[in-house]
C-alpha positions in Angstrom: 0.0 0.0 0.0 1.7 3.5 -0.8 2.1 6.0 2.1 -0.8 8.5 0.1 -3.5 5.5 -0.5 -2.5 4.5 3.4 -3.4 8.0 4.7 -6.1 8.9 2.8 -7.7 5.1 4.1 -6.9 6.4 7.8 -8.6 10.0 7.2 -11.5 8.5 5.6 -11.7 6.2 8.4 -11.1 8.5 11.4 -13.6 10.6 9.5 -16.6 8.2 9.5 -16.4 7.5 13.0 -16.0 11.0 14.1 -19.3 11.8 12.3 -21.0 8.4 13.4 -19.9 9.8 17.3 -21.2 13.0 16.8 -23.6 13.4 14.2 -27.5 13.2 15.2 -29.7 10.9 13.3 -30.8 10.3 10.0 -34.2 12.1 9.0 -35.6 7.9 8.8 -34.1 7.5 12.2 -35.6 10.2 13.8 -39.2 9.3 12.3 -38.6 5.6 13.5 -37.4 7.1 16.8 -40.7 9.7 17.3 -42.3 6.3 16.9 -40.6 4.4 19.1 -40.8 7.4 21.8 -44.9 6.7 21.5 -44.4 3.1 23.1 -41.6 3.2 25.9 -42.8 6.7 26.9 -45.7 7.6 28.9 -48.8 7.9 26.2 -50.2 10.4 28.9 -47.6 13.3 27.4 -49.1 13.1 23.7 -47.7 13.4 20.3 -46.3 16.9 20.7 -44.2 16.4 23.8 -43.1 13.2 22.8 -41.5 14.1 19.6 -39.7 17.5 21.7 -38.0 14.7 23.9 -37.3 13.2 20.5 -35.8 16.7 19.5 -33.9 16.8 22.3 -32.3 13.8 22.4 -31.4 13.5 19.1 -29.7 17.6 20.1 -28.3 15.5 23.2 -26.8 12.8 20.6 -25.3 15.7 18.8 -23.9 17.5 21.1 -22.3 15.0 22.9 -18.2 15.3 23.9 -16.8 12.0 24.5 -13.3 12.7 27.0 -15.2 15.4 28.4 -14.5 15.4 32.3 -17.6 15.6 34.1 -18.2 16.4 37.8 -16.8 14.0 40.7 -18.7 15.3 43.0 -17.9 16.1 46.9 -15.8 13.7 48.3 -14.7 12.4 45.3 -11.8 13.5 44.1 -10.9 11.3 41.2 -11.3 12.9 37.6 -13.7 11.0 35.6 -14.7 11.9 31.8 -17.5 10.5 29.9 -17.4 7.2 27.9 -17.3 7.1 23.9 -20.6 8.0 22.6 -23.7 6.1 23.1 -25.2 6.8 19.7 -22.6 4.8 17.7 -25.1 1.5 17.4 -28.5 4.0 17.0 -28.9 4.2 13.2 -28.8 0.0 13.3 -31.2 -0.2 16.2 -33.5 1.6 14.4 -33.1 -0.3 11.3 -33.6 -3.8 13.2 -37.5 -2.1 14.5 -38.3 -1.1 11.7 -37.0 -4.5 9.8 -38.7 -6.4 12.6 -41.8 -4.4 11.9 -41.6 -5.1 8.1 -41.4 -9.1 8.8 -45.2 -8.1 10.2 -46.1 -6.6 7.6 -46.0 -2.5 8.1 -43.6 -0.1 8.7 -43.3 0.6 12.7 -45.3 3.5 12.3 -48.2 1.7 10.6 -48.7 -1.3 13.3 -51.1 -1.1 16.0 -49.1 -0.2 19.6 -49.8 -3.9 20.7 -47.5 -4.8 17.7 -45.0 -2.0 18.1 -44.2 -2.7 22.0 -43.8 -6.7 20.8 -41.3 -5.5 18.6 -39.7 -3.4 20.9 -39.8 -5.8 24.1 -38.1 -8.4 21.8 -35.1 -5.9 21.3 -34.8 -5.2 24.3 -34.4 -8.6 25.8 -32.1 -9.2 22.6 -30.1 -6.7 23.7 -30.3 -7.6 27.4 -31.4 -4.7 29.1 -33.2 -5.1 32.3 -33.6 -1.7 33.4 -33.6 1.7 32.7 -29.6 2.6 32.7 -28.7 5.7 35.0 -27.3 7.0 32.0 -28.1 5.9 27.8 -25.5 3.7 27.7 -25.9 2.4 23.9 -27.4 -0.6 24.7 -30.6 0.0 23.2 -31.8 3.2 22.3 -35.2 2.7 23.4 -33.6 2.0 27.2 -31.2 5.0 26.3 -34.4 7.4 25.8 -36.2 6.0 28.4 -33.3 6.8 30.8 -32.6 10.6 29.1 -36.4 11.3 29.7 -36.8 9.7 33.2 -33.4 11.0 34.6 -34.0 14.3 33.9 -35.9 17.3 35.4 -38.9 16.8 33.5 -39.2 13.1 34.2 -38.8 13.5 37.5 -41.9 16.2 37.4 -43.4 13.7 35.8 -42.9 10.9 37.4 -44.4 13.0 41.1 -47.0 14.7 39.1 -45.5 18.1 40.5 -43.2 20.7 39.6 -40.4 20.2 41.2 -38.2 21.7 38.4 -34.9 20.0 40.3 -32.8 21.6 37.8 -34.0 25.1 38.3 -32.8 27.3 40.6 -36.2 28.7 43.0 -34.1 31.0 45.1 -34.5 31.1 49.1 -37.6 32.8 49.0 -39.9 29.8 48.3 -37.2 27.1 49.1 -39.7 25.7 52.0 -42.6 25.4 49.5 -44.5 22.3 48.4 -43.7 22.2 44.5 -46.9 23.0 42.5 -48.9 20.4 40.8 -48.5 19.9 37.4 -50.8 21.6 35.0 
């Protein structure tokens, strides 16, 4: 192999996975993925809300620093950085539902919900994921926006049925009050 084939082989390499680590989605996955986000997330938020998580997770994806060095917290004085990017096995994932959905018949978005979670329970136990991770993890991308939408401050307001808006700063002024239910 000549030294300029070799190189432009590792660029072109080094390239790909660069953009598979930190690209978003393709326009099919996130379509497959809106549909997806109707089955492992609570029905109860509707279409509209559904497909922001969607919007920002796939933003999430995208935005994502692999090496990063995130907080150790008190008493832990170790540096620790973030992993390699969750997303890397996403585009397949969604491929596999929406294969998996084709062997029935439809595209994922056409079969009836009883259809869609068989579908998705089967990938899931392919992949053997057992419970929500405390962080996507790039198991399964239905686990992994399961766990973005349930481990963050929204889920959690959710999840109570109150805004407790964790994330947001109240100030000391109404620290001591109950948080507001959620309209």
């Amino acid at each position: 192999m000549e030294r300029r084939t070799f190189f432009q082989w590792v660029t072109f390499t080094f390239t790909r996975l660069a953009r598979a680590q930190s690209g978003g989605l393709p326009p099919d996955g996130i379509r497959t993925l809106r549909d997806l986000a109707g089955v492992v997330l609570p029905g109860s938020l509707g279409r509209q809300r559904t497909d922001g998580i969607v919007a920002q997770f796939d933003r999430w994806i995208r935005e994502y620093k692999p090496g990063s060095e995130i907080s150790s917290g008190y008493g832990f004085p170790r540096v620790q950085v973030i992993p390699a990017s969750p997303a890397l096995h996403y585009p397949e994932q969604l491929r596999q539902l929406e294969t998996a959905a084709a062997a029935k018949g439809a595209p994922f978005a056409k079969l009836d919900a009883a259809a869609r979670r068989e579908i998705v329970e089967a990938a899931l136990a392919a992949a053997k994921v057992d419970s929500i991770p405390p962080r996507p993890n790039g198991r399964h991308i239905a686990a992994d926006l399961m766990s973005y939408f349930y481990n963050s401050s929204a889920g959690e307001d959710h999840l109570y049925g109150v805004a407790i808006r964790r994330d947001d700063c109240r100030g000391l002024a109404t620290s001591g009050d109950r948080p507001a239910p959620l309209a």
